[in-house]
C-alpha positions as CSV (number, residue, x, y, z in Angstrom):
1,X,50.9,-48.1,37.2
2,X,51.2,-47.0,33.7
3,X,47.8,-47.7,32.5
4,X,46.1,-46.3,35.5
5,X,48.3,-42.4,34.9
6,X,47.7,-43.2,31.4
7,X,43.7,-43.7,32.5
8,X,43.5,-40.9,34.6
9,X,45.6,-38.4,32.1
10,X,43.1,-38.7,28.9
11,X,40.2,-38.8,31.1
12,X,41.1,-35.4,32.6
13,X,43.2,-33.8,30.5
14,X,42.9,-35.0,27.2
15,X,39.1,-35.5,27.6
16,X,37.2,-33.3,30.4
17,X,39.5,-30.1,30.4
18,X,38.9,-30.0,26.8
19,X,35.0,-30.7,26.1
20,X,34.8,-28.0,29.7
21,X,37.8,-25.5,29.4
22,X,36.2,-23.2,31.8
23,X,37.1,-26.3,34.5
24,X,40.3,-27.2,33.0
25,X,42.7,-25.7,36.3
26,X,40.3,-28.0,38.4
27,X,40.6,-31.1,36.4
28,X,44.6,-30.5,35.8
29,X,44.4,-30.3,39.8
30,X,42.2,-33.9,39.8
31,X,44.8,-35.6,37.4
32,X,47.7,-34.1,39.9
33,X,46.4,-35.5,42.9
34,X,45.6,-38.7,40.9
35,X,49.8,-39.3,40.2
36,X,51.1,-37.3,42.9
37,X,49.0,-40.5,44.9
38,X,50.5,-42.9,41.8
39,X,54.4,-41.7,42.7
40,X,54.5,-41.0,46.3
41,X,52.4,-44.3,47.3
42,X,53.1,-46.4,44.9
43,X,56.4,-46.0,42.5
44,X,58.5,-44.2,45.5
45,X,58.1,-47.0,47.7
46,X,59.0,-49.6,44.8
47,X,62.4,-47.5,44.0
48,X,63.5,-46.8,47.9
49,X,63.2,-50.9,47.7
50,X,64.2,-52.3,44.8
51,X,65.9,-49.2,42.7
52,X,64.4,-47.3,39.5
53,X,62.5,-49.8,37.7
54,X,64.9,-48.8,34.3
55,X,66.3,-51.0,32.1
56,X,69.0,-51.7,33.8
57,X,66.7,-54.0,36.6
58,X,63.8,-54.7,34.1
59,X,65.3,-55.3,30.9
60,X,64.0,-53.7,27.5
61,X,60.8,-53.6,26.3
62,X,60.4,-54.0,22.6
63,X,58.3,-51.5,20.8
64,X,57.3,-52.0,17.1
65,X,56.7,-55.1,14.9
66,X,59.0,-58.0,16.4
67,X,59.3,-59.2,12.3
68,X,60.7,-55.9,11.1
69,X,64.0,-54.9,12.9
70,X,63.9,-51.4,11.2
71,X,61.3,-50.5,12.6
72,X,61.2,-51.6,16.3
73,X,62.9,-49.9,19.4
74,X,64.0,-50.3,22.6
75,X,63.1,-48.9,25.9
76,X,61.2,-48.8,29.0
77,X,60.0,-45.5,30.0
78,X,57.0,-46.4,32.1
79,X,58.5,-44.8,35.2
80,X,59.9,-41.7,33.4
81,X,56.6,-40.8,31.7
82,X,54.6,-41.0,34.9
83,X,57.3,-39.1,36.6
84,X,57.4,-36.7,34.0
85,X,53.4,-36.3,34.6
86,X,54.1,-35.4,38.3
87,X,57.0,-33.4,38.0
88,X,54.8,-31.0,35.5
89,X,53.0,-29.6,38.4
90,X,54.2,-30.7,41.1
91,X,57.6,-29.5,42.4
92,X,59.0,-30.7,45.8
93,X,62.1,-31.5,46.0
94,X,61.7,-34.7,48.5
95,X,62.3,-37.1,46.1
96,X,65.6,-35.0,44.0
97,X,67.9,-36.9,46.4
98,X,66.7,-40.6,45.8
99,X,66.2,-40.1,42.3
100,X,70.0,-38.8,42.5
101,X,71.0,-41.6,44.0
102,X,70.0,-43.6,41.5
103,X,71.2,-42.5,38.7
104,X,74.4,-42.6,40.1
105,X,74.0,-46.4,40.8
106,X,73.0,-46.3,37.0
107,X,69.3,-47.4,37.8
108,X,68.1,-44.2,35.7
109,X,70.0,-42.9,33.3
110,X,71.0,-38.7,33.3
111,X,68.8,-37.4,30.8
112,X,65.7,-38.4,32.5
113,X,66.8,-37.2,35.9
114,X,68.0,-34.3,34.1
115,X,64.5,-33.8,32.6
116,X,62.8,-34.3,35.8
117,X,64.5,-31.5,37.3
118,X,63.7,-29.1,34.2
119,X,60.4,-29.4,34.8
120,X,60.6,-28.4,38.1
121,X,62.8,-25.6,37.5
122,X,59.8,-24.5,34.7
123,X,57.2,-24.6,37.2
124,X,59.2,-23.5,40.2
125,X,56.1,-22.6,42.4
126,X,57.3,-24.7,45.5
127,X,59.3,-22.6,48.4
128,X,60.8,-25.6,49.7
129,X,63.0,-26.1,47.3
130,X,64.8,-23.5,44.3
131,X,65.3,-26.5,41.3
132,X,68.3,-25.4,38.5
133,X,67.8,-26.0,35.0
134,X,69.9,-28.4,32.8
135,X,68.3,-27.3,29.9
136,X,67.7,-31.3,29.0
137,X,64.1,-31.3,28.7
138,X,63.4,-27.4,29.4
139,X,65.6,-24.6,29.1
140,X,66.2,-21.0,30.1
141,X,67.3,-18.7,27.8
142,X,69.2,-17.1,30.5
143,X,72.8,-16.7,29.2
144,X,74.7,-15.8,32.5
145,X,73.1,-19.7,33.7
146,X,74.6,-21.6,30.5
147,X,78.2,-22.1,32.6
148,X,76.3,-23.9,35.9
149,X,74.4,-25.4,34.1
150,X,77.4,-27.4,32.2
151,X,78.8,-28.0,35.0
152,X,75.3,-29.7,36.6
153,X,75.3,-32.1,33.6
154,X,78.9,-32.6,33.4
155,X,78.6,-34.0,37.1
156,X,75.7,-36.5,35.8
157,X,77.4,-37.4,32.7
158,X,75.8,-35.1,30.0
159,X,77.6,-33.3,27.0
160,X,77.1,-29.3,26.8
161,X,73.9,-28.6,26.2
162,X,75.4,-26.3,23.4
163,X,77.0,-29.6,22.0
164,X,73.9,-31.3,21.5
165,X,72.1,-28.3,19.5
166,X,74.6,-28.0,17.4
167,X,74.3,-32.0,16.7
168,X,69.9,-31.5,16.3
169,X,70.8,-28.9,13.9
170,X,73.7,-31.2,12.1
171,X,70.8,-33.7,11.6
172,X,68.4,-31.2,10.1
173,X,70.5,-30.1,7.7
174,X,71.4,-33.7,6.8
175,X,67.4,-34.4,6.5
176,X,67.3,-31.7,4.1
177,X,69.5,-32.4,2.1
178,X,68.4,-36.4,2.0
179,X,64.7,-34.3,0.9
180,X,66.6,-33.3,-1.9
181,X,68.5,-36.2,-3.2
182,X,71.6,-35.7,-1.7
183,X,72.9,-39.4,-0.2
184,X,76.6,-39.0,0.3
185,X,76.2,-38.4,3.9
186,X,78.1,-40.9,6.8
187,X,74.5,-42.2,9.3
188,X,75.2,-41.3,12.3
189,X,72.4,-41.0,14.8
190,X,69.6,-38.6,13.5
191,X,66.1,-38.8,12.7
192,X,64.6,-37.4,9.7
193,X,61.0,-37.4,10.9
C-alpha cells in the first residue's frame, strides 16, 4: 500500500503538478482520490479487522545500515504517512472514532492521531465535522485555544504543547553551542541536524 501512495504521490504531485502548474488543483484532486480509494478500501478495512498496523502488531522496521548502530532507527510509519497524505485534503471525520479507538488500545500511538487531526483542523473544509487542533503536527496561533487544546492531549497522553517548545528550543541552543565547541552538555534526546 505504501509503494502504490508513494507511486501515485511523485507521479502527481512531485512530477505532473510541477512540469504543468496551471493543472496542479486537478492533479492534487487525482492523487486525493487515488488514497482517499488507498484508505477507505483498503487500510480501513485492515484496521476495523486486525487493529492499526503500528508497531505494536507489526514489530519495527529497521531503517539505516544493519552494521552501524549509530546510524540506524526504528519505526514503521507506513500507515501514518499514507494517512497523513489523506488527511491533507481530505477531512471527514468518519474514521476520528476508530482511529481513537485505537490508540487507546495502544495500536497507534498519540502523536500520530494527534497529527492526523491537525491536519484536518488546517484544512477544515468539511461541514460534517468541526476537527480541534492539538497543535502536534499543525498549530493555531490562537491563544484563547492553548487551554483545550492541553486538555485534548492530556486525555491521549501528550505533554503541553508549550512543554515541548520549550524542549525543541533547549535542543537548539544545545546544537549551538556543540557548533562552537562547547561539550559539557548531559545527551538527552535532541537532534542537531
Amino acid at each position: 500500500m505504501s509503494e502504490y501512495d508513494s507511486k501515485w504521490k511523485t507521479y502527481y504531485l512531485d512530477s505532473l503538478s510541477r512540469v504543468d502548474p496551471d493543472n496542479a488543483k486537478k492533479y492534487e484532486k487525482k492523487y486525493d482520490s487515488v488514497v482517499s480509494g488507498l484508505v477507505e478500501n483498503k487500510l480501513i478495512p485492515i484496521i476495523e479487522k486486525y487493529g492499526y498496523p503500528g508497531e505494536r502488531l507489526t514489530g519495527v522496521m529497521v531503517n539505516g545500515p544493519l552494521n552501524d548502530s549509530y546510524k540506524r532507527s526504528y519505526g514503521n510509519n507506513y500507515a501514518n504517512v499514507i494517512l497523513i497524505h489523506y488527511y491533507t485534503w481530505f477531512t471527514k471525520c468518519r474514521f476520528n472514532d476508530l482511529l481513537m479507538k485505537e490508540v487507546i488500545k495502544g495500536n497507534l500511538n498519540s502523536q500520530s492521531y494527534a497529527s492526523f487531526i491537525d491536519f484536518q483542523a488546517r484544512v477544515k473544509n468539511s461541514s460534517s465535522c468541526n476537527p480541534m487542533y492539538y497543535n502536534e503536527w499543525h498549530r493555531t496561533n490562537d491563544s484563547t485555544k492553548f487551554k483545550d487544546i492541553n486538555k485534548r492531549r492530556f486525555k491521549i497522553g501528550l505533554s503541553k504543547f508549550q512543554e515541548i517548545d520549550e524542549k525543541y528550543s533547549r535542543g537548539k541552543k544545545i546544537c549551538k553551542d556543540l557548533k562552537q565547541g562547547n561539550y559539557n552538555h548531559i545527551k538527552l534526546f535532541y537532534w542537531c541536524g
